[in-house]
C-alpha positions as CSV (number, residue, x, y, z in Angstrom):
1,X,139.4,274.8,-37.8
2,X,135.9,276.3,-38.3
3,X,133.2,273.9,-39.7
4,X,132.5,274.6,-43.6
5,X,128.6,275.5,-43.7
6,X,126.4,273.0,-45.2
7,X,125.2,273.1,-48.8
8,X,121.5,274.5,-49.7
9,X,119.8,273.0,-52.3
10,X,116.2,274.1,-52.7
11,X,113.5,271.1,-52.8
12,X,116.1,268.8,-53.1
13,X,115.4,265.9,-51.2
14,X,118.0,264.8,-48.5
15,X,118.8,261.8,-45.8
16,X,119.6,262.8,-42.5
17,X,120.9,260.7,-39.3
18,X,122.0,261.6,-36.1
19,X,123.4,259.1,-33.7
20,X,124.4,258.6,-29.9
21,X,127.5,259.1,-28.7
22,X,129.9,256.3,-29.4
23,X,126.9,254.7,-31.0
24,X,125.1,254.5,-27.8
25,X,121.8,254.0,-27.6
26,X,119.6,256.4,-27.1
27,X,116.2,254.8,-27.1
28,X,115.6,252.2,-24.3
29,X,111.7,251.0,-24.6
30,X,109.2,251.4,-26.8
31,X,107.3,254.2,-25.0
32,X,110.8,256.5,-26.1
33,X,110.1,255.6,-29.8
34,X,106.4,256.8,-29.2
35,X,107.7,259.5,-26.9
36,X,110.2,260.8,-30.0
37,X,107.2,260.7,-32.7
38,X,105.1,263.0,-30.1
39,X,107.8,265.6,-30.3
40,X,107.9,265.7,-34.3
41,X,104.6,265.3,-34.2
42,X,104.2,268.4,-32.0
43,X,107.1,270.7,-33.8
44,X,106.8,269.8,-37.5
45,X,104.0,272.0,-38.5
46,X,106.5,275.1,-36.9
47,X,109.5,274.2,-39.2
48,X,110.3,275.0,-42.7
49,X,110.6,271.2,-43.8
50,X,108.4,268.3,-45.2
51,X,109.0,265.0,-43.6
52,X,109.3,261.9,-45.9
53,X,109.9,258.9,-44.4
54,X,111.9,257.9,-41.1
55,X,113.5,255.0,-39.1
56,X,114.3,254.9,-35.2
57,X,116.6,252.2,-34.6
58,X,118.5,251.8,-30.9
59,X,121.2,254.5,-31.4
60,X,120.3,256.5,-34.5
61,X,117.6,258.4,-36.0
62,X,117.4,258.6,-40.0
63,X,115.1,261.1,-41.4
64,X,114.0,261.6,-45.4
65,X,113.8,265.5,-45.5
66,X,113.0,268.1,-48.3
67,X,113.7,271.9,-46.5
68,X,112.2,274.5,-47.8
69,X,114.4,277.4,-47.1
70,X,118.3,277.5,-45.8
71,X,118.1,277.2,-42.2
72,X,115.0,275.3,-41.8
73,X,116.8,271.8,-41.0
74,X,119.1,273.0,-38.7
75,X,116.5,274.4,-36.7
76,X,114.1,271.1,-37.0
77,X,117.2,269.1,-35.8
78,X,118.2,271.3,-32.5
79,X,114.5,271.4,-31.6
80,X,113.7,267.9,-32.2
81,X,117.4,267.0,-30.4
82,X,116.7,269.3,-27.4
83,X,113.4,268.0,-26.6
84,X,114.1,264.0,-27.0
85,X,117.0,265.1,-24.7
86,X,115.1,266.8,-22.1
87,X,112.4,263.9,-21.9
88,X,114.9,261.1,-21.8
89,X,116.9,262.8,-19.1
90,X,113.8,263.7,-17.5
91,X,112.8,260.2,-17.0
92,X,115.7,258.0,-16.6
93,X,117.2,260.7,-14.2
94,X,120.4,261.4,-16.2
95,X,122.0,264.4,-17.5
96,X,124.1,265.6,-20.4
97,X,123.3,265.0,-24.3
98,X,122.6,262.0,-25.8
99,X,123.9,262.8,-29.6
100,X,127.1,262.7,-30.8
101,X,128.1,266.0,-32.9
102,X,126.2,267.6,-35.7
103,X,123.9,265.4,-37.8
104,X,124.9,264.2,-41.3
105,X,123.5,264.9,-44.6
106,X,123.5,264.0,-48.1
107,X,121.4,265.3,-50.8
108,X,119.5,262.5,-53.6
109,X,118.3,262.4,-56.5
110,X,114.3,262.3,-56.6
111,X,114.9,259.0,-59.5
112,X,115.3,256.8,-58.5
113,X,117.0,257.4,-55.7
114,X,113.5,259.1,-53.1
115,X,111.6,255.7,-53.2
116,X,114.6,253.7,-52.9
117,X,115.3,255.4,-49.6
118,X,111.9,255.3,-48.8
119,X,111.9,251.5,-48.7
120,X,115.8,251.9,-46.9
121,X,114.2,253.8,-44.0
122,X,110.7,251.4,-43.3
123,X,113.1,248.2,-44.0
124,X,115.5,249.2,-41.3
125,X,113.4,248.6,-38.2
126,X,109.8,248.0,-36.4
127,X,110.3,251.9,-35.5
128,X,109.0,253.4,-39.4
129,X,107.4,255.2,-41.2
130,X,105.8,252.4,-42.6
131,X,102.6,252.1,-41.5
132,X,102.0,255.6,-43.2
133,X,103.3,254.5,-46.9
134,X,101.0,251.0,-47.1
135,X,97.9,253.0,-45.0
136,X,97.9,251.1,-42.2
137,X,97.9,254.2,-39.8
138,X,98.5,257.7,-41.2
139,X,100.8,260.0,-39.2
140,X,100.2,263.5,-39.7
141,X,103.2,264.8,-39.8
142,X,104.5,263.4,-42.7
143,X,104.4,264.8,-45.9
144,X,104.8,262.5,-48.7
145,X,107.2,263.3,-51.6
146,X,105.9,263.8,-54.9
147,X,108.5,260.7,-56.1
148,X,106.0,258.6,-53.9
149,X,102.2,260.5,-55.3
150,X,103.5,259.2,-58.3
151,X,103.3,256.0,-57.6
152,X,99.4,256.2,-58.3
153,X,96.3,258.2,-58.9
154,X,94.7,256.9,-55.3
155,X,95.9,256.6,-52.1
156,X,94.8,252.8,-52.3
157,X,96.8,252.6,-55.7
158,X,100.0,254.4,-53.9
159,X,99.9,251.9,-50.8
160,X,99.0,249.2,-52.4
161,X,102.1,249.9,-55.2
162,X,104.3,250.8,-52.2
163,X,103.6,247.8,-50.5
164,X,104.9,245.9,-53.1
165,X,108.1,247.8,-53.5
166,X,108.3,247.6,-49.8
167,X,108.0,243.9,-50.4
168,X,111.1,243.3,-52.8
169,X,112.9,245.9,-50.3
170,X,116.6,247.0,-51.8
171,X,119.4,245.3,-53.2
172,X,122.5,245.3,-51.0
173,X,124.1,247.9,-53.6
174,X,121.5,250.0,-53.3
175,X,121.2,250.1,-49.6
176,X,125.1,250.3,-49.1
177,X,124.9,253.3,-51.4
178,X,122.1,254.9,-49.3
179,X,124.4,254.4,-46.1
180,X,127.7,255.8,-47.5
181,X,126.0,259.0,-49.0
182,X,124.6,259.7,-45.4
183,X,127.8,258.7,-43.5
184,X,130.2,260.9,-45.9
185,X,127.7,263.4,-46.9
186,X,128.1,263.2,-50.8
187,X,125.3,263.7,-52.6
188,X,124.0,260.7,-54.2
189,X,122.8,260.7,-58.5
190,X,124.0,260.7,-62.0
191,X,126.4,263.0,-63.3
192,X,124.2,265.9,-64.6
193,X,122.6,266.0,-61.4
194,X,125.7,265.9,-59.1
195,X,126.5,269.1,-61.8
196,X,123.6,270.9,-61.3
197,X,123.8,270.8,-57.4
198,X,127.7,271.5,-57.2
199,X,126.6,274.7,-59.8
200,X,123.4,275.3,-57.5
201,X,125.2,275.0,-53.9
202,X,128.1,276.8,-55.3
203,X,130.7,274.4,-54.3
204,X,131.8,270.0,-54.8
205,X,129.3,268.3,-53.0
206,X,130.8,264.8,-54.5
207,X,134.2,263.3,-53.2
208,X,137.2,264.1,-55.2
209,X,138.8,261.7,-57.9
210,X,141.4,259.7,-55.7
211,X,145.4,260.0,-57.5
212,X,147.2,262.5,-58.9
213,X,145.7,264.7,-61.5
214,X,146.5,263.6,-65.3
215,X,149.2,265.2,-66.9
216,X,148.2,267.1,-69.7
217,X,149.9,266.5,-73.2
218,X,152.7,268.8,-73.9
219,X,151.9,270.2,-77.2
C-alpha cells in the first residue's frame, strides 16, 4: 500500500520526531549531541525551513519546524538523517541506519500551542534548545518563532519572560497532548483552525469521530 503524501500547510508551525530503531539509541556520549548540532548547524542555512526549538534525548530527535515551501522538510530530514548516520557509523565502526522509518509530524496551532511546545522541547532533556530561548548561549541556526518575539519588545524582556514560562514548564495535559499529536500525526488546535488546515491541506488532518455515524431523522 503506497504511503499517503504528507499534508502542506504554509507557515504553519509543526513538531517533528524521529526515532531509533526499536527505540534504540542513537546517541552514546555527549560529543554525538555536539556532533548532531554541528550538522544542523552546517545544513540549515541550505534548507527551506526555520528551526524553533529542539530536544535530543537517547533515542529520538524532536524538532519545532515552520517550512517554508512543500518539500523543504523532507529534504532537511534526509540530509540531517544521512549525515548523523554517516558520522556515527564512522566512529563507532558500525554500519546500516540508525532511524526507524519516516519521521512523524503534526501541525499546531501558533496560540497557544508554539510556546507550549517550546517549553515541551527544552524541558525534555540537558540536550535543548534552551540555552538559546533564556540567552545563555545563542545558536545560530535557530530561528525563533514569531509566537516567542512576542513575548517582549527586547531580547532581555523575551528571555527573561521565557525563563519564567520555562520555569512553571507544562501541565501533564498539555505535554501528553504535545506527545500524542507528534506520535499520531493529528494536528493539534481548536476547531476553526483544525477547519482551516483540513480546507488548506485539502484533506482530514484530525482523527475521525470513533462509532457509527448518527442516523439521520426520517422525515
Amino acid at each position: 500500500m503506497a504511503r499517503m503524501a504528507r499534508v502542506y500547510l504554509p507557515n504553519i508551525a509543526q513538531l517533528v520526531r524521529v526515532q531509533g530503531i526499536n527505540g534504540a539509541a542513537v546517541f552514546f556520549d555527549d560529543a554525538d549531541y555536539e556532533g548532531w548540532r554541528a550538522i544542523l548547524r552546517t545544513i540549515a542555512p541550505h534548507h527551506a525551513v526555520d528551526i524553533h526549538a529542539y530536544a535530543l534525548v537517547a533515542h529520538s530527535v524532536y524538532l519545532l519546524v515552520s517550512a517554508r515551501d512543500e518539500k523543504a522538510l523532507g529534504r532537511l530530514m534526509q540530509d540531517l538523517g544521512r549525515r548523523y548516520v554517516r558520522q556515527v557509523n564512522t566512529k563507532y565502526k558500525r554500519s546500516g541506519t540508525l532511524w526507524e522509518g519516516r519521521y512523524r509530524t503534526a501541525y499546531i496551532q501558533d496560540e497557544p500551542h508554539v510556546i507550549d511546545a517550546y517549553v515541551w522541547l527544552d524541558g525534555m532533556s540537558e540536550h535543548t534548545s534552551r540555552s538559546h530561548h533564556t540567552g545563555l548561549q545563542l545558536q545560530g541556526f535557530i530561528q525563533d518563532h514569531p509566537q516567542y518575539w512576542a513575548l517582549g519588545n527586547t531580547p532581555f524582556d523575551r528571555q527573561s519572560r521565557y525563563g519564567q514560562q520555562l520555569l512553571a514548564g507544562v501541565s501533564a495535559k498539555t505535554a501528553q497532548a504535545l506527545g500524542q499529536a507528534v506520535q499520531t500525526g493529528w494536528a493539534l488546535g481548536d476547531a476553526q483552525f483544525l477547519a482551516q488546515a483540513t480546507r488548506i491541506g485539502g484533506r482530514r488532518i484530525t482523527a475521525a469521530a470513533r462509532g457509527r455515524p448518527k442516523k439521520q431523522p426520517s422525515k
